[in-house]
N, C-alpha and C positions, 0 to 999 in steps of 0.2 A: 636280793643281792646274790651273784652268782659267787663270790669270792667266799672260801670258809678259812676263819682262822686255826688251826692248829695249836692246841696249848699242850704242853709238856709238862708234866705233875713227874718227875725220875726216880724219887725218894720213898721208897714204902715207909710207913709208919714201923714196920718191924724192924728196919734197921738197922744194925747195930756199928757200922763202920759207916761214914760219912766225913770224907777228908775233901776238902775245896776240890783240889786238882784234879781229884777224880772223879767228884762232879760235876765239875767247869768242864772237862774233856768231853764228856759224854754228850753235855747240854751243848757244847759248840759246835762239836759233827751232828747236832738232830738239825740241825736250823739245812744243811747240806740236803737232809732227807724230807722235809717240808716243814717243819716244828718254826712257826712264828713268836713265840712266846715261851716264856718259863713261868712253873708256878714251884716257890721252896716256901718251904716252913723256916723258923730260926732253930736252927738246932746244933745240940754239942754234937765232938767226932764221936761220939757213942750214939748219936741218933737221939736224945733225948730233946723236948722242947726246953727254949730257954730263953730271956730278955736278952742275954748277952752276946748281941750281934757280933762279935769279933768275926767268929769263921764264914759266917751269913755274908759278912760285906766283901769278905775274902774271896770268897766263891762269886760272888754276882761283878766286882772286881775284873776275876780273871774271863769270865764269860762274857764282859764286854769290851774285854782287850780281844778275846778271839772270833766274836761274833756281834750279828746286830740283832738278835732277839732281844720282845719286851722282856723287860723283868719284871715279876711282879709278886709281891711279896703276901703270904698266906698273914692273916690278923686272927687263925682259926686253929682250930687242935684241941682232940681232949687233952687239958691241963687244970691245974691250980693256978694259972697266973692271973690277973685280973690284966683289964682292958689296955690299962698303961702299960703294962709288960707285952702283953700280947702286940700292941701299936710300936712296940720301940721301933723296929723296921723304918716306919714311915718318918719318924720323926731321926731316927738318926743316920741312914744312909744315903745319901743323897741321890744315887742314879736309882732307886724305885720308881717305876713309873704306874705301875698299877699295885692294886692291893686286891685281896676277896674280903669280904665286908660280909657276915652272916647274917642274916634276914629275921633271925630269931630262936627261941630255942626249942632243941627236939629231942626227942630219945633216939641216942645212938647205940643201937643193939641197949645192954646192961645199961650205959650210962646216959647221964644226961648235961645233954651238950647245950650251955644257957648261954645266952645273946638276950641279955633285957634291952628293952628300946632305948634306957638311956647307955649301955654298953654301945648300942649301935650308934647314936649321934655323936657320942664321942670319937666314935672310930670313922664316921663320914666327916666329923670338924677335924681330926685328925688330919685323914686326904686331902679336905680341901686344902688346907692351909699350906699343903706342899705341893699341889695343884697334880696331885694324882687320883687317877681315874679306880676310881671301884667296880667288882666284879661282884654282883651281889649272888650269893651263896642262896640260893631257894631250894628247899628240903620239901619243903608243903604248901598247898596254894596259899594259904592265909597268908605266908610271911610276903608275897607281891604285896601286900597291902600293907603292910608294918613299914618295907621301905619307903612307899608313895609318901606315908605319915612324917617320912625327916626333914621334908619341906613345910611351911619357910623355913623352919630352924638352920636348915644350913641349904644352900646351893649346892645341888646335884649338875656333876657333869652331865651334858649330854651329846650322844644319846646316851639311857640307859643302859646297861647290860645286865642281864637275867643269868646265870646261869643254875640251871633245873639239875638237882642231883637225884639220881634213882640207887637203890637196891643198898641202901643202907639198913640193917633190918630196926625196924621201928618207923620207917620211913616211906613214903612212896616207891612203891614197888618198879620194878625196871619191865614195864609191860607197855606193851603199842596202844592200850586202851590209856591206861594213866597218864602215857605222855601226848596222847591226843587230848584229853580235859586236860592237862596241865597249860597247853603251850595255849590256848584257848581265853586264859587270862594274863596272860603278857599283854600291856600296852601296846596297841598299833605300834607306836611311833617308837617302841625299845627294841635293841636287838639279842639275840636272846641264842646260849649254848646247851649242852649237856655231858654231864657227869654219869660214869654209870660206874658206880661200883660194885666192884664182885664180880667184874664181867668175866665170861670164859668166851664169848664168839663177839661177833661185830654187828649182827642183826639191829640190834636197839638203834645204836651210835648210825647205821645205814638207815636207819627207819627216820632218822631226827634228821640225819642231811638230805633228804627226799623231803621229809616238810619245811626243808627252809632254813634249816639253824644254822648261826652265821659265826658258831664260834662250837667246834668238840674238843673236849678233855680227853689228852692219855697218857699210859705211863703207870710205872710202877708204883705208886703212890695208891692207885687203885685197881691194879690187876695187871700181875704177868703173863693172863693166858694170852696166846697166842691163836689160837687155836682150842675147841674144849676140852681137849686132852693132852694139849701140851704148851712150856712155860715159853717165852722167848728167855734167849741170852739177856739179849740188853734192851734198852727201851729205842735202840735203833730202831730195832725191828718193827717195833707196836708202830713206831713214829710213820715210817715204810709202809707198812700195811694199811693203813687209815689214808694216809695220802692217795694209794692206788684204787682205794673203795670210791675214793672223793671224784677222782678223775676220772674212775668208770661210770660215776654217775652223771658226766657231762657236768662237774662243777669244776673249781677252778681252788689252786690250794694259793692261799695267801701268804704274800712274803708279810717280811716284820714291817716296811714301812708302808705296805698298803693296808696292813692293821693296823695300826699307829694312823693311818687316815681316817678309815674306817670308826676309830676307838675315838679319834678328837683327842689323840694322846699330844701333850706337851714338848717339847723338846727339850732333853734332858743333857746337862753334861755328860762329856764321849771319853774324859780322862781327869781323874781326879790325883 
């Protein structure tokens, strides 16, 4: 597929001011710069994670009054909340069309970040039952195999989607060797992104749209360099940048509804 989706993660986990409008603004001029999709966490206006989608629906709300990107809502973050809390998203906002689904658990740097298998079918019976599409979160090769596992238990959309996260430390390292065995065991028939965090250049994220990857991750969520020695402003920028990599590589940047083709996404209420 020549078409790559674009997903926008604008939210670092550092945080500490997160007001709707000001991320609704940002997230509706990225979609201008090539951003087919949004990925937020549920969080209060202090940046913290939290079940109580209030500002969460608020934001994704004004984001699709302003714009036509997926939204799609993270089921992931280090927290204390269990699977119920973590899923409210899915079950209580209605325009979610996608969710990230973690593949299993791993050490994230100090902590450990747990996805038991029965965390996981509950978060894929979750999706189904609102007929939204999962981004499965893969950290480490094993965890392709943990998701394959949730079948029959629940009907997986299809296709698949993988997306491969590097350079979390505890993690698969963000190296051109790793993500050559990684991509390696992706299903023929799934289509499959990449996550790099920590990044300071674009190397890797160029390395993975030259083998084919049909969905990159960016944005402040996981790195504001710009440049390895310097931050951007805003995640315009990053959003910018990654586009102009895309289309120097003779590929093609995907709007929101040729992903939404692409993804076998649903069609979702446009005004609630």
């Amino acid at each position: 597929m020549n078409k790559v989706i674009i997903s926008l993660a604008p939210v670092a986990a550092s945080e500490t001011r997160v007001e709707p409008g000001e991320v609704a603004e940002e997230v509706i001029a990225a979609e201008r710069y090539g951003a087919a999709m949004v990925h937020l966490h549920v969080r209060d206006r202090t940046g913290q994670l939290t079940d109580d989608v209030t500002d969460f629906d608020k934001t994704i709300r004004l984001i699709r009054k302003g714009s036509n990107l997926i939204l799609q809502a993270s089921t992931g973050g280090l927290s204390a909340m269990d699977m119920t809390q973590r899923c409210a998203p899915l079950v209580q906002c209605p325009l979610v069309e996608m969710a990230s689904l973690n593949g299993g658990s791993v050490n994230l740097g100090d902590a450990v970040y747990a996805n038991s298998l029965p965390d996981m079918l509950f978060c894929a019976q979750s999706a189904a039952r609102k007929l939204i599409v999962p981004e499965f979160e893969v950290f480490e090769v094993g965890m392709i195999g943990n998701i394959l596992q949730l079948e029959p238990a629940v009907t997986l959309s299809r296709p698949l989607l993988f997306n491969t996260v590097f350079g979390h430390r505890g993690t698969m390292p963000a190296t051109i060797d790793a993500l050559v065995a990684f991509r390696q065991f992706i299903p023929k028939d799934a289509l499959w992104g990449v996550t790099h965090y920590g990044r300071k250049g674009f190397s890797f994220l160029a390395a993975a749209i030259g083998m084919g990857a049909d969905l990159v991750r960016i944005g402040f969520e996981d790195s504001q360099f710009i440049s390895p020695d310097a931050h951007a402003e805003n995640n315009l920028q990053l959003v910018e940048k990654l586009a102009s990599i895309i289309r120097g590589m003779d590929r093609e940047v995907a709007t929101p509804d040729e992903a939404r083709r692409i993804l076998n996404i649903q069609p979702r209420p446009q005004e609630l």
